[in-house]
C-alpha positions as CSV (number, residue, x, y, z in Angstrom):
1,X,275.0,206.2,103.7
2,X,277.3,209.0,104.8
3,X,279.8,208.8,106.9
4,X,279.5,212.3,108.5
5,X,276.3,211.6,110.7
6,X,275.6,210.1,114.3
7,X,276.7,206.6,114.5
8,X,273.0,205.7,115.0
9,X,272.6,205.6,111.4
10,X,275.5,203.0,110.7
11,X,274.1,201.2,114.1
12,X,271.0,200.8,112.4
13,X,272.4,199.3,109.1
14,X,274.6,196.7,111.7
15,X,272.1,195.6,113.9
16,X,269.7,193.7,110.7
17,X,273.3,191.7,110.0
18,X,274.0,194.3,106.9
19,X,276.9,196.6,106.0
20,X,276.9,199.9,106.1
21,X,278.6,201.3,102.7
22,X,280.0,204.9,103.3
23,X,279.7,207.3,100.5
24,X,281.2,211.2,100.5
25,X,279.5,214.2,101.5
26,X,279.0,217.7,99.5
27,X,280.9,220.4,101.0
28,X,277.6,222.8,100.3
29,X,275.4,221.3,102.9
30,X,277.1,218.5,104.0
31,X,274.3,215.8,102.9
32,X,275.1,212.8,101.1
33,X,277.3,213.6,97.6
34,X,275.1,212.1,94.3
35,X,278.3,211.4,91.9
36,X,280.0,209.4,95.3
37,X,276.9,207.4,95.6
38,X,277.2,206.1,92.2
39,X,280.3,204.6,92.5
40,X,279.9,202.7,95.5
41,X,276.5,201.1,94.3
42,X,277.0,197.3,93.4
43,X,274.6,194.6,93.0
44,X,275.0,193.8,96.6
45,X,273.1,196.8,97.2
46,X,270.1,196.7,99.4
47,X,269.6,200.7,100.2
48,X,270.3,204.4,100.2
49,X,269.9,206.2,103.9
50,X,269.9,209.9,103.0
51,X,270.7,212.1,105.9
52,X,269.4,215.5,106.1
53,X,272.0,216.7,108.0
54,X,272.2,219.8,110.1
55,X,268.5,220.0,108.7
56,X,270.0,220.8,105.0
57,X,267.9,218.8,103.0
58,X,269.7,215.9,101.1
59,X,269.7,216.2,97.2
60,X,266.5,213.5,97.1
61,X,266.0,213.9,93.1
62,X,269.4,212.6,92.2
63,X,269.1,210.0,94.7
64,X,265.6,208.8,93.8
65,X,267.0,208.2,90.4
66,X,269.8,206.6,91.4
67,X,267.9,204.2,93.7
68,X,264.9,203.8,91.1
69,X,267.8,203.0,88.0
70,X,269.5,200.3,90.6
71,X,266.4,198.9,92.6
72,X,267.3,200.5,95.7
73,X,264.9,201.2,98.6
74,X,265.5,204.4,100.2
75,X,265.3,205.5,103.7
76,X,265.4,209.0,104.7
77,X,267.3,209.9,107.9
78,X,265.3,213.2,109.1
79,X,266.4,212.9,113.1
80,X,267.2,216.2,112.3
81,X,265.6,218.1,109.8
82,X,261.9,217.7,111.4
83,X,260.2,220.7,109.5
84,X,262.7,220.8,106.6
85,X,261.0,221.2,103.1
86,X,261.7,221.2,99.7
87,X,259.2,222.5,97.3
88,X,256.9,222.3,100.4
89,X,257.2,218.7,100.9
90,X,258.7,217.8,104.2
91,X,262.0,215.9,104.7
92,X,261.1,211.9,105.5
93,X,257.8,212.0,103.1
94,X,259.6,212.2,99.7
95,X,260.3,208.1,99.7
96,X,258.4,204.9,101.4
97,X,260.0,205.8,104.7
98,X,261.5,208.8,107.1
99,X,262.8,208.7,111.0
100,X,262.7,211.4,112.9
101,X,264.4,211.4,116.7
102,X,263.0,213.3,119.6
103,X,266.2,213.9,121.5
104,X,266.2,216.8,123.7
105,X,268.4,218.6,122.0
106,X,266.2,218.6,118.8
107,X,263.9,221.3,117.1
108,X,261.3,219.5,119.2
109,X,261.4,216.9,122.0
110,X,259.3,214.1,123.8
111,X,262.5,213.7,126.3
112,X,263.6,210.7,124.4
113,X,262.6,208.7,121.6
114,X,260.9,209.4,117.6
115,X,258.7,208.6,114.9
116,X,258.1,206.9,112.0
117,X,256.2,208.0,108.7
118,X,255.4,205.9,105.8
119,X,253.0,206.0,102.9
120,X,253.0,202.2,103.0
121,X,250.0,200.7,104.7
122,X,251.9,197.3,104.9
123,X,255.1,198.7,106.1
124,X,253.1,200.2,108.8
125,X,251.8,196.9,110.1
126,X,254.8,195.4,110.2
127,X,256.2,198.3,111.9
128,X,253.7,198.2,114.3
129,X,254.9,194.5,115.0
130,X,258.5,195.2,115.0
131,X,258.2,198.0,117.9
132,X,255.9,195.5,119.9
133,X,258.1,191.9,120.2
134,X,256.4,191.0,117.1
135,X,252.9,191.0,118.4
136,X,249.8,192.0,116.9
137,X,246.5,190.6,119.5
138,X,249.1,189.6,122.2
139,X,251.2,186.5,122.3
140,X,251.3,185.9,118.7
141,X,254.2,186.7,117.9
142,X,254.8,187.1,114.0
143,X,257.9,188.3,113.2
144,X,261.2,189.4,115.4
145,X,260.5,192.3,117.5
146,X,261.7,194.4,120.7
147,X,260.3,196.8,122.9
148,X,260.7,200.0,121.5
149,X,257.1,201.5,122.3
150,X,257.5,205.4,122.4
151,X,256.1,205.8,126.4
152,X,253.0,207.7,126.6
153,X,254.4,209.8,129.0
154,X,256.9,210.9,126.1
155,X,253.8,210.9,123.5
156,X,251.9,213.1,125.8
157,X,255.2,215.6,125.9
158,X,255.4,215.3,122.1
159,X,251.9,215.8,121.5
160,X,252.4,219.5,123.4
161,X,255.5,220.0,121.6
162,X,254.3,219.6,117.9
163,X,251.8,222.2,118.6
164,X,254.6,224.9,119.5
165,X,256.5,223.6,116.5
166,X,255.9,226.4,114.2
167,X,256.5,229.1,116.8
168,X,260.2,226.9,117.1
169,X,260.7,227.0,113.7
170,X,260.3,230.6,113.2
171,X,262.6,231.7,116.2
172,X,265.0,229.7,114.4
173,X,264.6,230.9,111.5
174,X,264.8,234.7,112.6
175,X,267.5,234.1,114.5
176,X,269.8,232.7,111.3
177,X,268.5,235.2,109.2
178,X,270.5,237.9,112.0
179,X,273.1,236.0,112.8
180,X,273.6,235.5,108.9
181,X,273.5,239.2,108.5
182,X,275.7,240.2,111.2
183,X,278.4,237.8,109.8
184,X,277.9,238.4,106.1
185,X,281.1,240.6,105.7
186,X,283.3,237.9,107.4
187,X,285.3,235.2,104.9
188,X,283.8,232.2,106.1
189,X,281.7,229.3,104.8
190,X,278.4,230.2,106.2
191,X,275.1,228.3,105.6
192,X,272.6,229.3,103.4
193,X,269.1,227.3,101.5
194,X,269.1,226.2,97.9
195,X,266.3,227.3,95.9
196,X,263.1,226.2,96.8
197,X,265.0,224.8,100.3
198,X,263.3,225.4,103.4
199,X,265.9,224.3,106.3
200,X,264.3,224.2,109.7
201,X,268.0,225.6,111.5
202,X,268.5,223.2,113.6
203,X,272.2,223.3,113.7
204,X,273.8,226.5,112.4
205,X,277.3,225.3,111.0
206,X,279.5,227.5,109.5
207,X,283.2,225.7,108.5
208,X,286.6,227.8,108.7
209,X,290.3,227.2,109.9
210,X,291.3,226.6,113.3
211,X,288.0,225.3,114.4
212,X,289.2,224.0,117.5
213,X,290.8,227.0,118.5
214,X,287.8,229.2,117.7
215,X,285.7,226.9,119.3
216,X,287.6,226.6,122.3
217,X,287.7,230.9,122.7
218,X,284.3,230.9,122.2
219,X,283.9,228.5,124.9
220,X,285.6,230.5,127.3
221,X,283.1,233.5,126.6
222,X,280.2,231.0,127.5
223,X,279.0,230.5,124.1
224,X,277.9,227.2,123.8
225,X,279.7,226.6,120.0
226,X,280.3,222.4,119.5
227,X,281.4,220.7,116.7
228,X,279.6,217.8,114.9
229,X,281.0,215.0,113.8
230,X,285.2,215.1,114.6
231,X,285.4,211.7,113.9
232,X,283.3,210.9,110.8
233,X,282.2,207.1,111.4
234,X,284.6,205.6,108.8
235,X,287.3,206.7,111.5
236,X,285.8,205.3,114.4
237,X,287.1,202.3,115.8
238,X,284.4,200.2,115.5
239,X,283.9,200.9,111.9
240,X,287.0,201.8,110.5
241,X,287.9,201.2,106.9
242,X,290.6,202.6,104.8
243,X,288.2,204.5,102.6
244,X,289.4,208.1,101.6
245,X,286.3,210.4,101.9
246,X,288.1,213.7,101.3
247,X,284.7,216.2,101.6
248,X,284.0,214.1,105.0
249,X,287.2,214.3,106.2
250,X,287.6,218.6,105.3
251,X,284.4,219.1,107.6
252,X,284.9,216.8,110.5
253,X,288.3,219.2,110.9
254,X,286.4,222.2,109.7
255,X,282.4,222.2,110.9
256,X,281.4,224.3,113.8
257,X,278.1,224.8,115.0
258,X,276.7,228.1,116.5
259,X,273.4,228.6,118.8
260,X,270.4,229.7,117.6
261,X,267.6,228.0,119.4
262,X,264.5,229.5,120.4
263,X,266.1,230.8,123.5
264,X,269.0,232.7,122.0
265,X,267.9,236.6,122.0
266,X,269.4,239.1,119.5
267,X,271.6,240.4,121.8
268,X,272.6,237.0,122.2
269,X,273.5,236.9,118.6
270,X,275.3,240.4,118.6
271,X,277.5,239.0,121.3
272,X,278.7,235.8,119.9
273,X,279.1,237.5,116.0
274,X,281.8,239.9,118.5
275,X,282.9,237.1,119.9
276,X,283.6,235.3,116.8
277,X,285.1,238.2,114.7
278,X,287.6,238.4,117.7
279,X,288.4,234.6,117.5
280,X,289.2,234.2,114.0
C-alpha cells in the first residue's frame, strides 16, 4: 500500500494483526508506483490496497498483473475517487472489492460513514456478518464482528445524495477545466487525466516550491488551500520505518490542494488563480 494516503488505510491493514508494507508513489498522479510494488512483494504477501488518490485513478492494469503473477488479493481504496472511471468502469469495481467513505468533506456525504462493493456473493455474506457482531438471524454469532452498521439516518442522507451525484461531478469538473485554464501559462505541476481517465476532482493538487509559504498567503486571502498528506504514514510515529520513499517524500513537501467544490463560482476561481500568481 502507499504511504501517501490517510492513515485509515494502514489502520485497516493493523487492526486484522497484518503489516502494512509501504511502497512509492508516481509523481504523475500520486497513486501507488507499479515498478515499487514489485520489489517489495515477497512470499509473505497477502495483498495490494491501491489508492486512488485525490480521485486520480491508480494504474489497476499493472497492478492486476502484478497481483494475479504473485497470488495477491487486491483491494481498492476509492474513499476518494467515488465517480472516477477508467474506460468507463468505475474506481472500486475493477477487482473483488472497493471502499468508498462518506466523509463530509467527500464528492458526496451521508455525514459519516461508506460503502462496500463486491462482485463476490460470498464475500458479501460474510461482510454482512462482519458489520453486524458476526450475526446472521440474531445471536448466532459466526465469525468476529463489530458494530459498524451505516445508521439509516446516514443511509437516508446518502440515498438523497447519490441522486445529486452527477450534478456534483459536473461542477467539479467545470470548475477544473477553468481553473486549469486560467493557470495553464504558470510553471507549475498541475493536474491533468491520462487517456481514457475520467477523475471525479475531488481534490485539485497542483505541487510546486514553497508550498507552505504559498499555502499560508493564500490562507490569509481566505482561500481555503490545505495540504494532503505532510507526513506520509511511513513518518508518523506510530508507523515509522526507515524506508526511503523518495516520490512520497517530494509530494508530502510539495502537494497543495486548491478548491473547487460545487460551491466555488468562477469568480471564485478568477480570484484565487490572482491570488496564486501573486504568491508564487
Amino acid at each position: 500500500m502507499p504511504s501517501f494516503s490517510f492513515v485509515a488505510t494502514a489502520n485497516a491493514v493493523f487492526s486484522t494483526g497484518a503489516k502494512p508494507i509501504f511502497v512509492d508513489i508516481l509523481k504523475e498522479n500520486y497513486t501507488i508506483d507499479p515498478t515499487d510494488l514489485r520489489k517489495k512483494i515477497t512470499k509473505k504477501s497477502k495483498a495490494v490496497i491501491p489508492v486512488h488518490l485525490y480521485g486520480n485513478v491508480a494504474y489497476i492494469n499493472q497492478i492486476s498483473e502484478l497481483a494475479k503473477k504473485h497470488n495477491l488479493h487486491i483491494i481498492e481504496d476509492a474513499a476518494q475517487s467515488l465517480g472516477s472511471t477508467l474506460r468507463g468502469k468505475h474506481t472500486g469495481t475493477f477487482t473483488d472489492i472497493g471502499c468508498y467513505s462518506l466523509y463530509p468533506a467527500k464528492v458526496m456525504t451521508s455525514g459519516e460513514g461508506g460503502f462496500i462493493t463486491t462482485n463476490s456473493k460470498k464475500l458479501r455474506e460474510k461482510l454482512l456478518m462482519i458489520r453486524n457482531h458476526g450475526m446472521v438471524t440474531g445471536y448466532d454469532t459466526r465469525v468476529f464482528g463489530l458494530n459498524l452498521r451505516l445508521p439509516e439516518i446516514s443511509a437516508a442522507i446518502a440515498k438523497i445524495q447519490i441522486k445529486k451525484l452527477p450534478k456534483f461531478l459536473y461542477q467539479r469538473r467545470k470548475n477544473a477545466k477553468i481553473f486549469s485554464e486560467l493557470i495553464s501559462d504558470i510553471s507549475i505541476k498541475i493536474p491533468s487525466e491520462r487517456k481514457n481517465e475520467k477523475v471525479n476532482w475531488y481534490l485539485y493538487t497542483i505541487a510546486i516550491k514553497n508550498r507552505n509559504l504559498v499555502m499560508k498567503k493564500l490562507n490569509k486571502k481566505g482561500i481555503g488551500a490545505s495540504a494532503y498528506y505532510t507526513m506520509p504514514i511511513h513518518k508518523t510515529p506510530f508507523y515509522k520505518t526507515k524506508i526511503k520513499l523518495a516520490t512520497t517524500e517530494w509530494a508530502a513537501s510539495s502537494v497543495l490542494s486548491i478548491p473547487i467544490h460545487p460551491k466555488v463560482t468562477s469568480k471564485n476561481l478568477q480570484f484565487i488563480a490572482k491570488n496564486l500568481r501573486q504568491a508564487l
